[in-house]
Structure formats: structure tokens, C-alpha cells
VOLUM-316933 format. One record per residue (C-alpha): residue number from 1; x, y, z. Coordinates in steps of 0.5 Angstrom, whole numbers. Example, Ala and Ser with C-alpha at 12.3 -4.5 7.8 and 13.67 -1.06 7.14 Angstrom:
# residues 2
<node><num>1</num><x>25</x><y>-9</y><z>16</z></node>
<node><num>2</num><x>27</x><y>-2</y><z>14</z></node>
# end
This chain:
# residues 351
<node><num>1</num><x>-7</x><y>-15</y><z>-1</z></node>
<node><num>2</num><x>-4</x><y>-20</y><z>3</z></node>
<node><num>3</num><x>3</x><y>-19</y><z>7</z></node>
<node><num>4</num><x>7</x><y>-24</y><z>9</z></node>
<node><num>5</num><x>13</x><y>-25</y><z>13</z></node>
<node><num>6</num><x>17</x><y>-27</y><z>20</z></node>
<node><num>7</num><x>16</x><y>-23</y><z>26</z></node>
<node><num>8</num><x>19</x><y>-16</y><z>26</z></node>
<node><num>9</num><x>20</x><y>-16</y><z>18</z></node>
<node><num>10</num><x>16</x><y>-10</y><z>17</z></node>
<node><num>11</num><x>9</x><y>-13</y><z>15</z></node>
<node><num>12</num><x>5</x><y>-7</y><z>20</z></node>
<node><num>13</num><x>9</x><y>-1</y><z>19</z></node>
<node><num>14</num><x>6</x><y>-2</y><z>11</z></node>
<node><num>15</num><x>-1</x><y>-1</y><z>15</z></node>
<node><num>16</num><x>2</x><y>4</y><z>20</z></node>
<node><num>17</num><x>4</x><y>8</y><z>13</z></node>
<node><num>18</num><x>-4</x><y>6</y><z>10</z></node>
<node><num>19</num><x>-8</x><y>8</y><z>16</z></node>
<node><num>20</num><x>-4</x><y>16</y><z>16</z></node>
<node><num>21</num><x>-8</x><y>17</y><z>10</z></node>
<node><num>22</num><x>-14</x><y>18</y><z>14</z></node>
<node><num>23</num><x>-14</x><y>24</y><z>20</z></node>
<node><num>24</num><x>-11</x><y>22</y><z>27</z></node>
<node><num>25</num><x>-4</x><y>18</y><z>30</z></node>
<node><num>26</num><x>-5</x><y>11</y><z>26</z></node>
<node><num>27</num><x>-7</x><y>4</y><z>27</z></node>
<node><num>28</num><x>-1</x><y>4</y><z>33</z></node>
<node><num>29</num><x>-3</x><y>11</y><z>35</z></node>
<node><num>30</num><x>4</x><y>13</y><z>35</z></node>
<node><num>31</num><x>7</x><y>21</y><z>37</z></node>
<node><num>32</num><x>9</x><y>24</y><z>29</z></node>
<node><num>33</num><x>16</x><y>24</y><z>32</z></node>
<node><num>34</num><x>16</x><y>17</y><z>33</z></node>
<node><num>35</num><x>14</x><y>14</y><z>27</z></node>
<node><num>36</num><x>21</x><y>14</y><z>23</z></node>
<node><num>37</num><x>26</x><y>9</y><z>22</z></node>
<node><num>38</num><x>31</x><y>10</y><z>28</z></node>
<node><num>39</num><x>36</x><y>12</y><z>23</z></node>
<node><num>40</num><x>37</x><y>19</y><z>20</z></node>
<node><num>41</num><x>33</x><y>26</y><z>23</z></node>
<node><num>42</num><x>26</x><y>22</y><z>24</z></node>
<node><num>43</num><x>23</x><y>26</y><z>18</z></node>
<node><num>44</num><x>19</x><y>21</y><z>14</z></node>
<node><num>45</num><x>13</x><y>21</y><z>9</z></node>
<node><num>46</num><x>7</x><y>17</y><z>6</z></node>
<node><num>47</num><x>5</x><y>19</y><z>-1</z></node>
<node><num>48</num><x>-2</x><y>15</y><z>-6</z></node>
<node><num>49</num><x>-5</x><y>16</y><z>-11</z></node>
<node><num>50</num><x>-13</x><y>15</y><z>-9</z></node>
<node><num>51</num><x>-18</x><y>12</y><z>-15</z></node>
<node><num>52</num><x>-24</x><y>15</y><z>-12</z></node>
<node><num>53</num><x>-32</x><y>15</y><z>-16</z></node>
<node><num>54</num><x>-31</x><y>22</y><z>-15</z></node>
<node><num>55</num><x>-24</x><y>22</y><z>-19</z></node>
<node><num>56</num><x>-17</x><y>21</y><z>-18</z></node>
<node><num>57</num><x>-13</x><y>25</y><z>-12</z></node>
<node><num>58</num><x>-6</x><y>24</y><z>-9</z></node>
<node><num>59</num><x>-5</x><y>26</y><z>-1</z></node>
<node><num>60</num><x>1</x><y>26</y><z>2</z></node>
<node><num>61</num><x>4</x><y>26</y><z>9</z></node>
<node><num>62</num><x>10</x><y>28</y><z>13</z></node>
<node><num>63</num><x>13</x><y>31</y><z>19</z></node>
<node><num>64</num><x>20</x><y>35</y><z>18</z></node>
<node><num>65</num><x>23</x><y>35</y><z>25</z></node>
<node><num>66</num><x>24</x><y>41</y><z>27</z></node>
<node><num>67</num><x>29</x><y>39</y><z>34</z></node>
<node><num>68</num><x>27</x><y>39</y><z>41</z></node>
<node><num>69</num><x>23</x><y>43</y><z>44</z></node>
<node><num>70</num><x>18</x><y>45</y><z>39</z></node>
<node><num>71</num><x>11</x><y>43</y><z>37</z></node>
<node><num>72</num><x>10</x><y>37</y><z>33</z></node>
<node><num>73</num><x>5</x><y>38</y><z>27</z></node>
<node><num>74</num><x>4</x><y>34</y><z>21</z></node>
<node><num>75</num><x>4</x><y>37</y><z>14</z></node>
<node><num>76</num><x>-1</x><y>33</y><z>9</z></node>
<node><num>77</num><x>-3</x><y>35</y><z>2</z></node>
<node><num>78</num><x>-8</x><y>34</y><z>-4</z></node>
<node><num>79</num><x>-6</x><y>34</y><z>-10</z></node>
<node><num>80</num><x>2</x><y>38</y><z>-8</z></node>
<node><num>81</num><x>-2</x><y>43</y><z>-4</z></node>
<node><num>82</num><x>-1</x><y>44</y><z>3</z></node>
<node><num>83</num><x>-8</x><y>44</y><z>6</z></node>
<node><num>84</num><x>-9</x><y>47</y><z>14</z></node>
<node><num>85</num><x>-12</x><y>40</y><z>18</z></node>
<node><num>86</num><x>-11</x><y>33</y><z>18</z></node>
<node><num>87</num><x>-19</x><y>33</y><z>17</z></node>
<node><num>88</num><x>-19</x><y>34</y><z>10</z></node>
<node><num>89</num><x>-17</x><y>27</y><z>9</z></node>
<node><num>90</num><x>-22</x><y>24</y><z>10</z></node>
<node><num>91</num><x>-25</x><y>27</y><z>5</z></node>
<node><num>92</num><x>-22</x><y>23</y><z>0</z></node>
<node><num>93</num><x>-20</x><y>17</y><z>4</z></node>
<node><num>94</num><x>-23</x><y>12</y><z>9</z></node>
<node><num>95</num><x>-19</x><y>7</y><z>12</z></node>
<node><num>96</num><x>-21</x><y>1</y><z>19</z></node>
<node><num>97</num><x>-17</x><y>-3</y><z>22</z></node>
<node><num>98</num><x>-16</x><y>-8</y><z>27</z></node>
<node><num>99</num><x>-10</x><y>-10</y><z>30</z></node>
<node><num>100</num><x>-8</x><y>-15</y><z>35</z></node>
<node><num>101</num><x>-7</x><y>-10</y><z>40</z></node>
<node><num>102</num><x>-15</x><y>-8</y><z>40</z></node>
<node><num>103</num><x>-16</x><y>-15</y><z>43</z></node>
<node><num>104</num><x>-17</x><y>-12</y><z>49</z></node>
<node><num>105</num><x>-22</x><y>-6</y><z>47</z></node>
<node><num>106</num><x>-28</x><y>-7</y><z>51</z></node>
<node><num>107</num><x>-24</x><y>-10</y><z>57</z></node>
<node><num>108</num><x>-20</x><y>-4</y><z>58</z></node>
<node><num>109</num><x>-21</x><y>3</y><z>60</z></node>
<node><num>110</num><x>-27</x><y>8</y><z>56</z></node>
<node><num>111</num><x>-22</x><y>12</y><z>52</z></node>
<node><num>112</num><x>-20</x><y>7</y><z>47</z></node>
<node><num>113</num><x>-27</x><y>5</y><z>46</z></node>
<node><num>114</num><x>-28</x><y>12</y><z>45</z></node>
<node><num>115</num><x>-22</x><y>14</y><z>40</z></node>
<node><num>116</num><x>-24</x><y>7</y><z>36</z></node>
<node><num>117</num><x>-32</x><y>10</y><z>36</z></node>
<node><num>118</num><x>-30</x><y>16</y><z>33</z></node>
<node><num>119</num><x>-24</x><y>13</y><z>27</z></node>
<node><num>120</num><x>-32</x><y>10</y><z>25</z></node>
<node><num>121</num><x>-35</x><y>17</y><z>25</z></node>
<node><num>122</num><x>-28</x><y>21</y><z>21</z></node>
<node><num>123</num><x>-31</x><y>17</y><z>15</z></node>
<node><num>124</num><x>-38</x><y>18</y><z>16</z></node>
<node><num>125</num><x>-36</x><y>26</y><z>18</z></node>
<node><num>126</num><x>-30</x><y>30</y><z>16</z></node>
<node><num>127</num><x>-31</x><y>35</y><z>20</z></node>
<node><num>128</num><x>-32</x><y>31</y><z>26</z></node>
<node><num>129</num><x>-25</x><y>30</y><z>27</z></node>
<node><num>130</num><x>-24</x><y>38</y><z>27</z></node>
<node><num>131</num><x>-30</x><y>39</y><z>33</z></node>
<node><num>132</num><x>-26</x><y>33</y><z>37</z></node>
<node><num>133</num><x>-20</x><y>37</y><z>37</z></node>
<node><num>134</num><x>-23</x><y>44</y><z>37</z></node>
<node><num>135</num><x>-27</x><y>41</y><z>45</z></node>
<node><num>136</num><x>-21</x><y>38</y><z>47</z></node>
<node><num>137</num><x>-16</x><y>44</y><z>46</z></node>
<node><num>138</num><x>-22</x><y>48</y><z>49</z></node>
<node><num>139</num><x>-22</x><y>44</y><z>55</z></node>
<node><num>140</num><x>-15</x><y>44</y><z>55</z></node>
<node><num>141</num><x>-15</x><y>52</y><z>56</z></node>
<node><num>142</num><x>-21</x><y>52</y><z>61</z></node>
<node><num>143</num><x>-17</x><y>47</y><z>66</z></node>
<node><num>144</num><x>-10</x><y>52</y><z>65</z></node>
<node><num>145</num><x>-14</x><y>58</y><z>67</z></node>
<node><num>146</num><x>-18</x><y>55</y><z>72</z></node>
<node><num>147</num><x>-11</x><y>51</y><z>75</z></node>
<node><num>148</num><x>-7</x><y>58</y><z>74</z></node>
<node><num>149</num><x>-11</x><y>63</y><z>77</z></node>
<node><num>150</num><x>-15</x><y>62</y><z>83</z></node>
<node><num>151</num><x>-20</x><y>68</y><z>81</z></node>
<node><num>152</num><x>-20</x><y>66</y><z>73</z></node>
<node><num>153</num><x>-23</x><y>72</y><z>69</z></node>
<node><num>154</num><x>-30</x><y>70</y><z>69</z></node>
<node><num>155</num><x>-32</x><y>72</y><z>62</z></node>
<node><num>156</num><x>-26</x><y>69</y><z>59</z></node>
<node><num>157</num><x>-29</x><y>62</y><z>62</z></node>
<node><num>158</num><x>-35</x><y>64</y><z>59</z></node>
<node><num>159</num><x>-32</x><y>65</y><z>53</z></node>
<node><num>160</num><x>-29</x><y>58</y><z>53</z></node>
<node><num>161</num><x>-35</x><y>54</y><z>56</z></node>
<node><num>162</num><x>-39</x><y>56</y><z>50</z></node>
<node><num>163</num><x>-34</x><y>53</y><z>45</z></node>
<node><num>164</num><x>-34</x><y>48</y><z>49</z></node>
<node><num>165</num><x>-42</x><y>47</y><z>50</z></node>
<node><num>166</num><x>-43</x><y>48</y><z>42</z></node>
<node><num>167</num><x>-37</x><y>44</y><z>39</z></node>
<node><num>168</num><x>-39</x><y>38</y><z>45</z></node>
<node><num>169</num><x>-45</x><y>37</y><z>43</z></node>
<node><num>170</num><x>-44</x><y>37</y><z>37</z></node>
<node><num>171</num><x>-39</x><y>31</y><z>38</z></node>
<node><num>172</num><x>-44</x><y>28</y><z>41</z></node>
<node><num>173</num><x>-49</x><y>30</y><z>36</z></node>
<node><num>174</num><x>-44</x><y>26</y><z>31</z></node>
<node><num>175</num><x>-43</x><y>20</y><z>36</z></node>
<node><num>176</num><x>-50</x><y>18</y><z>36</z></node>
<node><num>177</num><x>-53</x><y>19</y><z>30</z></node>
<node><num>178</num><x>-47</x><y>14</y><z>27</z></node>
<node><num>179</num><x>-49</x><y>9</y><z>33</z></node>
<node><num>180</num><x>-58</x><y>10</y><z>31</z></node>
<node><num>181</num><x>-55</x><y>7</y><z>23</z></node>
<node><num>182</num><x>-50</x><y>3</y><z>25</z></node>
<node><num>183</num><x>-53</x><y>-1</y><z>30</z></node>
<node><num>184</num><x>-59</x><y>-5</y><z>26</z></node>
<node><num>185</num><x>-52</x><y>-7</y><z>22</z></node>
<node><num>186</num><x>-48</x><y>-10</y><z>28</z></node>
<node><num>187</num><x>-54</x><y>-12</y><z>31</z></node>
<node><num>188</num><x>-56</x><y>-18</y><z>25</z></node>
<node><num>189</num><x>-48</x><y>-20</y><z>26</z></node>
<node><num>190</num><x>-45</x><y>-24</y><z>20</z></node>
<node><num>191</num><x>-46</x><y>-32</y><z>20</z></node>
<node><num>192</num><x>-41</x><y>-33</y><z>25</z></node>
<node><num>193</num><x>-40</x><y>-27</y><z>28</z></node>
<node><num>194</num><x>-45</x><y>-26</y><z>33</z></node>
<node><num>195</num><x>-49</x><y>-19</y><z>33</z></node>
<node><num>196</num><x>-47</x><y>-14</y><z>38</z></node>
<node><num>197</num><x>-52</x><y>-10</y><z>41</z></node>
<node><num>198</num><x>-49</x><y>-1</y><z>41</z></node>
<node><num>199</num><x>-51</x><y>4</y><z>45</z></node>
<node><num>200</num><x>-47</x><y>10</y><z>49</z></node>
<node><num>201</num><x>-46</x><y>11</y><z>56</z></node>
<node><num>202</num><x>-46</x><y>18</y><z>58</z></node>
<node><num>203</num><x>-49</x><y>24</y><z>61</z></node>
<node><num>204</num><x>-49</x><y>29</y><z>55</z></node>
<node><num>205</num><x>-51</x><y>23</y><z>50</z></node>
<node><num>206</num><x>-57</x><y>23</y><z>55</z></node>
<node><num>207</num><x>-58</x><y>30</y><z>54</z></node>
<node><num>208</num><x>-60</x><y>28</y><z>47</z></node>
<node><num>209</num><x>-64</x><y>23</y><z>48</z></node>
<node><num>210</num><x>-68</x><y>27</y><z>53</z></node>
<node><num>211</num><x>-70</x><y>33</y><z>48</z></node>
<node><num>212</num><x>-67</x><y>37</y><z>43</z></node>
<node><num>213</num><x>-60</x><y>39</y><z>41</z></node>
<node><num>214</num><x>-60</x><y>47</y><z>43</z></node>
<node><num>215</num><x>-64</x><y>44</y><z>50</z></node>
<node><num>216</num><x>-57</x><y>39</y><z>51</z></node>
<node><num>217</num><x>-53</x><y>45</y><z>50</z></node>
<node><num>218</num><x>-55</x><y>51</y><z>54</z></node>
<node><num>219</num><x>-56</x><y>45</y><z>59</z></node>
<node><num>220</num><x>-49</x><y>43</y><z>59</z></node>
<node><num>221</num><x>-46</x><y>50</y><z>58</z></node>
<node><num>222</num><x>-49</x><y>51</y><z>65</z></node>
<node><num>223</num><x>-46</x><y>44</y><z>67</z></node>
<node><num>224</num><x>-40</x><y>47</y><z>66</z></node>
<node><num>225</num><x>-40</x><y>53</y><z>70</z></node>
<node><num>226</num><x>-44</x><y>50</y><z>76</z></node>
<node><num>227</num><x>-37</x><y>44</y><z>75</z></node>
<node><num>228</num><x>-32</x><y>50</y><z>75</z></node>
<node><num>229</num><x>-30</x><y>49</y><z>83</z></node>
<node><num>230</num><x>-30</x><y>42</y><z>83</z></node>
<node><num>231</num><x>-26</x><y>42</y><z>76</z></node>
<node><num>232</num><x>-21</x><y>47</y><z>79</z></node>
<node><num>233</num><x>-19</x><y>41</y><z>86</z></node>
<node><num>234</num><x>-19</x><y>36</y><z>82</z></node>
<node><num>235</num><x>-17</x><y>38</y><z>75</z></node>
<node><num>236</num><x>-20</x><y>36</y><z>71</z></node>
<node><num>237</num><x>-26</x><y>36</y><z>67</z></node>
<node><num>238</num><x>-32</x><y>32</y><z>70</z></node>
<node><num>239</num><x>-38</x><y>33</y><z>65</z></node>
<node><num>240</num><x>-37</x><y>32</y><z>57</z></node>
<node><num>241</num><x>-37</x><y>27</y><z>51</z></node>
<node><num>242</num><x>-29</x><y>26</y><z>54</z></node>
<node><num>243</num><x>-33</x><y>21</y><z>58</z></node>
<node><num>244</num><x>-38</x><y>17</y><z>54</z></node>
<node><num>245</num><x>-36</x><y>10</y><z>52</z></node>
<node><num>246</num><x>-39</x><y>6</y><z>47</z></node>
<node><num>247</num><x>-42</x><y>-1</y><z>50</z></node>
<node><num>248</num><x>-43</x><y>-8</y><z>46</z></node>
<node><num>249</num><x>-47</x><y>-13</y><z>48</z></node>
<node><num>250</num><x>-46</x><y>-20</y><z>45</z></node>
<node><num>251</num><x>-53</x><y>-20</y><z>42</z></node>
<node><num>252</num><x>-56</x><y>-27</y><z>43</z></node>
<node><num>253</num><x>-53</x><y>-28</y><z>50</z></node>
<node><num>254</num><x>-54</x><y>-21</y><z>52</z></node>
<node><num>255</num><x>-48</x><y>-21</y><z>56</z></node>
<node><num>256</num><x>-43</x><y>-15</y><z>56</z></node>
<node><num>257</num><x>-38</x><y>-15</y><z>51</z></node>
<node><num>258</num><x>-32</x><y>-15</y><z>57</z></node>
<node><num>259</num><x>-35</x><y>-21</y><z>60</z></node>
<node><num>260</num><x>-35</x><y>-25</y><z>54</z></node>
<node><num>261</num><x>-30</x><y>-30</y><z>51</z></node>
<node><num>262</num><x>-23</x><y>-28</y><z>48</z></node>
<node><num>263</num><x>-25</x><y>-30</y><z>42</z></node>
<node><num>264</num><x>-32</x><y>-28</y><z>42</z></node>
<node><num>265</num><x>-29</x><y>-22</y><z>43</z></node>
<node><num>266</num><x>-25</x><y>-21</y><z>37</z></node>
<node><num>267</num><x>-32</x><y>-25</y><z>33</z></node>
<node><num>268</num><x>-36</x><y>-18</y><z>36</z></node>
<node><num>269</num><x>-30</x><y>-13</y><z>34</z></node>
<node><num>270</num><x>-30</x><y>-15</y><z>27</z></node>
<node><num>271</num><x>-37</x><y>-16</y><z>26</z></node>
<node><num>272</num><x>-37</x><y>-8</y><z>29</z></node>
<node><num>273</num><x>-32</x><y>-7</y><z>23</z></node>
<node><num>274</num><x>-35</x><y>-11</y><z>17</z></node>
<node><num>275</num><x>-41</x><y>-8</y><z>19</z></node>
<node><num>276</num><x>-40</x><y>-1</y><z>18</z></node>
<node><num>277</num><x>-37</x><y>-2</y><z>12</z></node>
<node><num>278</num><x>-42</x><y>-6</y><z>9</z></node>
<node><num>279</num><x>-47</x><y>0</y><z>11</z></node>
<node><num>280</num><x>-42</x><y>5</y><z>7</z></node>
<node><num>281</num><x>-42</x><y>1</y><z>1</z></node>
<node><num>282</num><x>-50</x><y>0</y><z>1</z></node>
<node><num>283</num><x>-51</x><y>8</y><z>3</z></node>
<node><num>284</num><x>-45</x><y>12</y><z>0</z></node>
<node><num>285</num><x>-43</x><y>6</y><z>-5</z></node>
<node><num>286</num><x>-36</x><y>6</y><z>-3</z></node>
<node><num>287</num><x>-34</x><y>2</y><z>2</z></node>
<node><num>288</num><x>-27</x><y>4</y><z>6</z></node>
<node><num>289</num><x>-19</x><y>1</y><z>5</z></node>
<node><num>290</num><x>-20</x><y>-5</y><z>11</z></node>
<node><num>291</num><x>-12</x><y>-6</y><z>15</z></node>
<node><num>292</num><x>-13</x><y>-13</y><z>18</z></node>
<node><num>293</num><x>-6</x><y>-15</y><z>23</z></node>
<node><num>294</num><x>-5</x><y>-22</y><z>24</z></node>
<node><num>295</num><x>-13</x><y>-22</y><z>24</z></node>
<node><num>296</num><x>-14</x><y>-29</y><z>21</z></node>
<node><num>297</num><x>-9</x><y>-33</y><z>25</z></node>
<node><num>298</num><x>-14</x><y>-32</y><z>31</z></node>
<node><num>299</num><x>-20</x><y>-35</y><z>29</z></node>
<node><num>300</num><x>-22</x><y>-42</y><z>28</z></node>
<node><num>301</num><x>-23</x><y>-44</y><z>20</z></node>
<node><num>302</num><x>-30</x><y>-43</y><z>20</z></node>
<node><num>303</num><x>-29</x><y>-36</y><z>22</z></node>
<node><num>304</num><x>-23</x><y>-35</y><z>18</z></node>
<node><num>305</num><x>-26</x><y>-38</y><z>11</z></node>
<node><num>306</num><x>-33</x><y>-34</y><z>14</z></node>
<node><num>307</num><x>-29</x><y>-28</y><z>14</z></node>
<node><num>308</num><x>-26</x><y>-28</y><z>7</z></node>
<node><num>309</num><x>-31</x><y>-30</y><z>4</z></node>
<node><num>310</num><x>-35</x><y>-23</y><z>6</z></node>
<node><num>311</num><x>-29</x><y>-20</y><z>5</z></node>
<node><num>312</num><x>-29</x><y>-22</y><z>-3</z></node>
<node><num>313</num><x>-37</x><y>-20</y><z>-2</z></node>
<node><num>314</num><x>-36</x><y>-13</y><z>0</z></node>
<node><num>315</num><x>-31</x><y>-10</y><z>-5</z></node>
<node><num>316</num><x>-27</x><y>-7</y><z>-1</z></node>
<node><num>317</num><x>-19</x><y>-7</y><z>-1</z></node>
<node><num>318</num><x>-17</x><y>-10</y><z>4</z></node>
<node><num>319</num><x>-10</x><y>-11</y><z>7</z></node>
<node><num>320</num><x>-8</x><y>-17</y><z>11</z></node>
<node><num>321</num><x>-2</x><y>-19</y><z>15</z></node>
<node><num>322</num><x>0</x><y>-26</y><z>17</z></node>
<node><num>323</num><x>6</x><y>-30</y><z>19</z></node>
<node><num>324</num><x>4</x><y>-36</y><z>15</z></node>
<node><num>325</num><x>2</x><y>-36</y><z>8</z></node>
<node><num>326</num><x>-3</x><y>-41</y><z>10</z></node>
<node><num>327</num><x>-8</x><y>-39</y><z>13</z></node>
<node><num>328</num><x>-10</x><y>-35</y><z>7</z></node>
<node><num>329</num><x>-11</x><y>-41</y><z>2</z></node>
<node><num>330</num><x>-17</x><y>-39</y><z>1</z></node>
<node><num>331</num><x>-15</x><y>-33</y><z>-1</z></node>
<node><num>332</num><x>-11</x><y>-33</y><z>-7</z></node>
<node><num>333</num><x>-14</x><y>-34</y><z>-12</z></node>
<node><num>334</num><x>-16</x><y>-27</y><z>-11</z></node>
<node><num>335</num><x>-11</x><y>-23</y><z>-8</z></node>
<node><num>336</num><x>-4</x><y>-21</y><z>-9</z></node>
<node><num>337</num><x>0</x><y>-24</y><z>-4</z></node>
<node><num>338</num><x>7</x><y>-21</y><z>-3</z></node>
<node><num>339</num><x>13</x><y>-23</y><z>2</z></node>
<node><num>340</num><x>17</x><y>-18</y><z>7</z></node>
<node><num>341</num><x>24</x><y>-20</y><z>7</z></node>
<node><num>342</num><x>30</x><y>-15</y><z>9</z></node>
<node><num>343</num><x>27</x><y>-9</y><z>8</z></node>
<node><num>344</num><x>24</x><y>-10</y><z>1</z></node>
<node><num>345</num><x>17</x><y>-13</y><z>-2</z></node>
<node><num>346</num><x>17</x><y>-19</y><z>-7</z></node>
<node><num>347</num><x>12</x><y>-24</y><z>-10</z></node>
<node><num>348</num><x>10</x><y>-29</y><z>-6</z></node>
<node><num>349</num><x>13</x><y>-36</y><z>-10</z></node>
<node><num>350</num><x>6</x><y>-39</y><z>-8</z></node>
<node><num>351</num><x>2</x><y>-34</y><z>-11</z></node>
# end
């Protein structure tokens, strides 16, 4: 599917629509309240029907805006009935996506690196996104009690540092099993997609390495309450997988990713991303709904027919964005290319 059109015709809001069919704030990582048309009471909705081996389900997406002051929540559905966490889309969908703002991910901070390590383990692991949240509202209750009470209630920290132990490690548990399968993938790269080298930099996910899982845990339940002075001066949390990053090297030149070229950069971020999908397809026999945004028209064209020709190879269904309905030539003899112009979706005439 390849959508064309001027700058701010609306070819990323139909991406942003597909991405929030899996859990999580969608390829721009927008608040819910924020991700309506600027005209009306900010309520919207994302509706599809899904074409899965396991058989047909329509998901559905909301938010009604329930004024200032309240909590945002976003509602989902499968198959009309209201289910309570955005973790069961995953069970049903799977989607990646690369988009212009990504270009940057191994130069900038560890956060977006970590948020686009875990969008991989959501597809691979439904309840992965439930542990995350669960940690970080743990950690969040921790901080507040720690913050609010110069003598907190030893029990109650306790009580939360356990939560935080066994759903941390889980976490990253989740992390690092994806990462062992993965990299082997990522690592062969794709013709002129340079392998990359992935591993992760943390103290917990050492803790893994070093023994077994319960071992890790206890040690970071312990972590936790020696930290409790020093989290309560600086008010924050010092030790979890809050804080691991995920490290790509080049893997012919072993540098690391942050210190490679622009292009090379993005070559690495898309070898990451077909790998993972094509690792799906060989062990689940589905690979995930690919969003592509403007991703052709910053590659030379030997990438940039490397990269279609793969796509065709993998079976995915794939969406890409563009400017210029030329740089996908190669493309349309298999794709169905259609124009965003006021507002409205046509068939391209050159289709």
C-alpha cells in the first residue's frame, strides 16, 4: 500500500491510525487527548477488520474526552466487546514502523531506544506491555511515598519493591530473550543493509547473565531497599530496567551505531526492523503490518530497490508514505498506490 501526496496532506495520520491497533501512543507517541482533529470535542476512533491465520477479528480504538481534569484512558475492542488492557491487541495485531523522526534513535537519549526495543517485544510477548506498565506504576508509587513521607511505612515499601522486583525482572527477562533470537538475524544484515551487532547495557540485564532469574530478583529486591535513601534525595530511581539501552554496533566496522553515518544509520534501523519481521515469519509464519514513513526517499536507489525487492520476498503488508510517486516505480506493479488530496483518498492515475 503506497500513500502519496503533498507535505501535510495526511499520508502519516492514516500510519498513526494503523500503528494504534497495537498497544502503546502510536508511531508519533502522541497524548490520546491530542490525537483528534482540532475541531470538535477531541473524541476519535480507529476501527479494522483483521485477516488472521488463527481467523477473522474486528479491533476497535477510542477515546471520549471526559473534560479537563480527568484521566486520560483509551477504550479498545475485539469483536464489539470493551476488554480491559491495550495488551490484548497484540494478541491479534502486530505492526513496526519507521518514520523520519527515528532517524535519530541511536544518537539521542536511551529512552527512545528503550520504547522502540519493547514495541519488538509487545509483538512477540502480549503481556509484555502490561509488565511495563505495571513496573513503571510501581515505581511511580514507590518514588511518591518516598517523596511524601520522610519516615515512609516500611511495609508498604516493601510491599512495592516486591512488585517492582518480580515484574522488573520480568521485563527484563522479556528483553533479553528477544535480543538472544534476534540478533543472529540482524547480525547476517540484508544485502546493502549492514548487519548490526545487539546487546544490552544495564545492571539488572547483567544480573541475568550472571545467574538465574530468582537470583537476579531477590538481588534487585535488595537493590532496592539499600537505594531507598538515595532515591528519596534525588527523586528518582537509580537501579532498573528503567535504565537499560539497547547498543547497535555496525557490524563489519564495529563502530557504534551513534558514531556511524546518517545514512548508515538509517541502513542499521531498517535491517533491525526487516529482521525482526522476517525471524517472525520463519517461527510464527506471520509476519507484522510494516508503516514505512518517507522511508524510500532517503535511500540511494540501490537500497531503495534492495529494500522493495525484500519487502515483496516477506509477505508482509507493508504501507509507505512518499512525496513523489516515483521513487516507488518498482513498486507498482504489486502495490496498490493511492493519493491523499483534500482530505480524501483516490486511486493514483498512474497506478
Amino acid at each position: 500500500m503506497v500513500l502519496t501526496g503533498a507535505n501535510g496532506a495526511g499520508k502519516t495520520n492514516i500510519l498513526e491510525a494503523l500503528s494504534l491497533l497495537v498497544p502503546g501512543r502510536g508511531l508519533r507517541g502522541a497524548k490520546t487527548s491530542e490525537m483528534a482533529h482540532n475541531q470538535g470535542d477531541g473524541s476519535w476512533a480507529v476501527a479494522a477488520s483483521i485477516a488472521a491465520p488463527e481467523g477473522n477479528v474486528n479491533l476497535g480504538t477510542g477515546f471520549v474526552s471526559a473534560g479537563s481534569g480527568r484521566r486520560e484512558r483509551r477504550a479498545v475492542r475485539v469483536d464489539g466487546q470493551t476488554v480491559a488492557s491495550q495488551a490484548e491487541l497484540s494478541r491479534h495485531m502486530g505492526a513496526h514502523w519507521i518514520t523520519p523522526q527515528m532517524d535519530r534513535l541511536f544518537a539521542d537519549g536511551i529512552s527512545a531506544r528503550r520504547r522502540f526495543l519493547d514495541r519488538l517485544v509487545f509483538a512477540w510477548d502480549p503481556a509484555h506491555a502490561g509488565r511495563v506498565q505495571s513496573f513503571e506504576q510501581s515505581m511511580r508509587q514507590r518514588l511518591r511515598l518516598l517523596k511524601d513521607h520522610p519516615h515512609p511505612d516500611t511495609g508498604w515499601l516493601k510491599s512495592l519493591e516486591d512488585g517492582m522486583a518480580e515484574r522488573g525482572m520480568a521485563v527484563a527477562a522479556a528483553r533479553r530473550e528477544l535480543i538472544a533470537r534476534l540478533a543472529p538475524s540482524v547480525a547476517e544484515g540484508l544485502g546493502p543493509f549492514p548487519g548490526g551487532l545487539l546487546s544490552l547495557d544495564g545492571e539488572v540485564d547483567g544480573w541475568l547473565d550472571d545467574g538465574p532469574a530468582l537470583e537476579a530478583e531477590d538481588r534487585y529486591r535488595q537493590r532496592l531497599a539499600d537505594d531507598r535513601k538515595r532515591d528519596q534525595r534525588s527523586g528518582r530511581t537509580h537501579s532498573g530496567p528503567h535504565r537499560t539501552d539497547l547498543i547497535v554496533r555496525h557490524a563489519i566496522k564495529g563502530q557504534a551505531a551513534a558514531l556511524c553515518s546518517t545514512g548508515e544509520q538509517k541502513a542499521l534501523l531498517i535491517a533491525i526492523v526487516l529482521g525482526n519481521a522476517s525471524l517472525r515469519g520463519r517461527e510464527e509464519g506471520r509476519v507484522p503490518v510494516l508503516l514505512l514513513d518517507e522511508v524510500a526517499a532517503h535511500l540511494d536507489g540501490h537500497r531503495r530497490d534492495a529494500l522493495f525487492e525484500h519487502l515483496l520476498a516477506l509477505g508482509a503488508q507493508v504501507w509507505l508514505t512518499g512525496t513523489d510517486d516515483r521513487l516507488f516505480g518498482p513498486l507498482k506493479p504489486h502495490a496498490q498506490i493511492f493519493e491523499i488530496e483534500n482530505n480524501g483518498l483516490k486511486p493514483n492515475p498512474s497506478n
